[in-house]
C-alpha positions as CSV (number, residue, x, y, z in Angstrom):
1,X,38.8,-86.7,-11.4
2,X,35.0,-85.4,-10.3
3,X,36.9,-83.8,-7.7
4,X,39.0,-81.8,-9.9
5,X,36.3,-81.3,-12.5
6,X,33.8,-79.9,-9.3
7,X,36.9,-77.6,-8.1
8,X,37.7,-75.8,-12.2
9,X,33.6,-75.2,-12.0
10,X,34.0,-73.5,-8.7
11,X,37.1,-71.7,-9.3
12,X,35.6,-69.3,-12.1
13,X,32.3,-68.1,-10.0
14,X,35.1,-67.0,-7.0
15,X,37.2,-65.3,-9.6
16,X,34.0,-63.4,-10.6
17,X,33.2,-63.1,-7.1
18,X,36.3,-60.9,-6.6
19,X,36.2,-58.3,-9.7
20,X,35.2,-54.9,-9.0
21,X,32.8,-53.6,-11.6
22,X,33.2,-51.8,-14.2
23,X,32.2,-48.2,-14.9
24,X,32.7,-45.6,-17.6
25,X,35.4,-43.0,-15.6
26,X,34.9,-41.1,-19.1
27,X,31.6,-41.1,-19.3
28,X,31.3,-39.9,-15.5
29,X,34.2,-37.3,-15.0
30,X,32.3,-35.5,-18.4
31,X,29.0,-35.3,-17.1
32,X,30.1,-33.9,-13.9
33,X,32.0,-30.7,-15.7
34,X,32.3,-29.1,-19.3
35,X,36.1,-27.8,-17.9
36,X,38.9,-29.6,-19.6
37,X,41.2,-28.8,-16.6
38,X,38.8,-29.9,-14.0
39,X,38.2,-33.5,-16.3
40,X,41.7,-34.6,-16.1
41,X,41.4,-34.1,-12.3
42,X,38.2,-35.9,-12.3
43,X,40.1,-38.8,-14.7
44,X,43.0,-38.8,-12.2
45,X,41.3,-39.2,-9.1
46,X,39.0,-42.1,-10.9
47,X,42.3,-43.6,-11.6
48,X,43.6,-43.3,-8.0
49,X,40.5,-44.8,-6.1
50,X,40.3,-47.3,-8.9
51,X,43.9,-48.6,-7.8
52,X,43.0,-48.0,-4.3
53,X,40.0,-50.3,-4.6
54,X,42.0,-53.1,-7.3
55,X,44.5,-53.8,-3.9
56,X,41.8,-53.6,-1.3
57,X,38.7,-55.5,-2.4
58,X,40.3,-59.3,-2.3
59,X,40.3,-58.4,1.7
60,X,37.0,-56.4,1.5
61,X,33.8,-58.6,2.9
62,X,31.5,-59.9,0.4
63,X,28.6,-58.5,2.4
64,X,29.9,-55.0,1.9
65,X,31.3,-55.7,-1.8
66,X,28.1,-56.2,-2.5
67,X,25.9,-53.2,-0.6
68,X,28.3,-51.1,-1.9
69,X,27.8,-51.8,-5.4
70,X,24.4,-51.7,-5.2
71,X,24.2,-48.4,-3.5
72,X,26.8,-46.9,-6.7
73,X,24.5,-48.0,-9.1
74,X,23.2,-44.7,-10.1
75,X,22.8,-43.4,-13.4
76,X,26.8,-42.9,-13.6
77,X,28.6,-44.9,-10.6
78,X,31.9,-43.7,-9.6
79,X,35.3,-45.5,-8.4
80,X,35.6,-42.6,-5.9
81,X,31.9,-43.2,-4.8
82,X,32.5,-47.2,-4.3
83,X,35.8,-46.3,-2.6
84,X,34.2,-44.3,-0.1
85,X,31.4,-46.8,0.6
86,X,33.7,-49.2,0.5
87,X,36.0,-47.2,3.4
88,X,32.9,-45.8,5.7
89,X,31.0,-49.7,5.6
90,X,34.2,-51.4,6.4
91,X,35.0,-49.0,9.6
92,X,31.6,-49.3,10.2
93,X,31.6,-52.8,10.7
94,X,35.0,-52.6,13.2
95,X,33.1,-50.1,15.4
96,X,29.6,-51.2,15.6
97,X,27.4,-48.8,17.8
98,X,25.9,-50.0,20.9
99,X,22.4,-49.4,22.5
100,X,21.3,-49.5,25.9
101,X,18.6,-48.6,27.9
102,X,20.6,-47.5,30.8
């Protein structure tokens, strides 16, 4: 029973673990134009990296989950700002640069 009690109190903090924040795609796509044309493009590529990210982050490190989100944390983050951080820090890690003094 204190097994199963200790795995339900664990359970909730990995779940929280794995959610990808949440920002205003509104609030953002309308302070970056006045242009109802150029908005709904805005809206539609939120949308797009938004589902990008939703599939991708289970697999996504938490080491870069987390520098990621920190580093999107300005006064409006982005989806398509987090996706690209997300992309450039995860190929990143697979082809870590090298020095030598040769």
């Amino acid at each position: 029973m204190r097994r199963l009690i200790a795995l339900l109190a664990f359970v909730p903090l990995t779940a929280a673990a794995q959610d990808i924040p949440r920002y205003d795609p509104q609030a953002y796509c309308e302070s970056d134009t006045d242009s109802h044309s150029l908005y709904n493009l805005c809206i539609d590529d939120e949308q797009q990296y938004y589902d990008h990210l939703r599939s991708a982050w289970p697999s996504v490190p938490e080491d870069i989950r987390q520098y990621c989100i920190a580093d999107n944390q300005g006064a409006l983050p982005s989806y398509a700002l987090l996706d690209l951080c997300v992309s450039d820090e995860t190929e990143a890690a697979s082809n870590k640069s090298t020095f030598s003094f040769d």
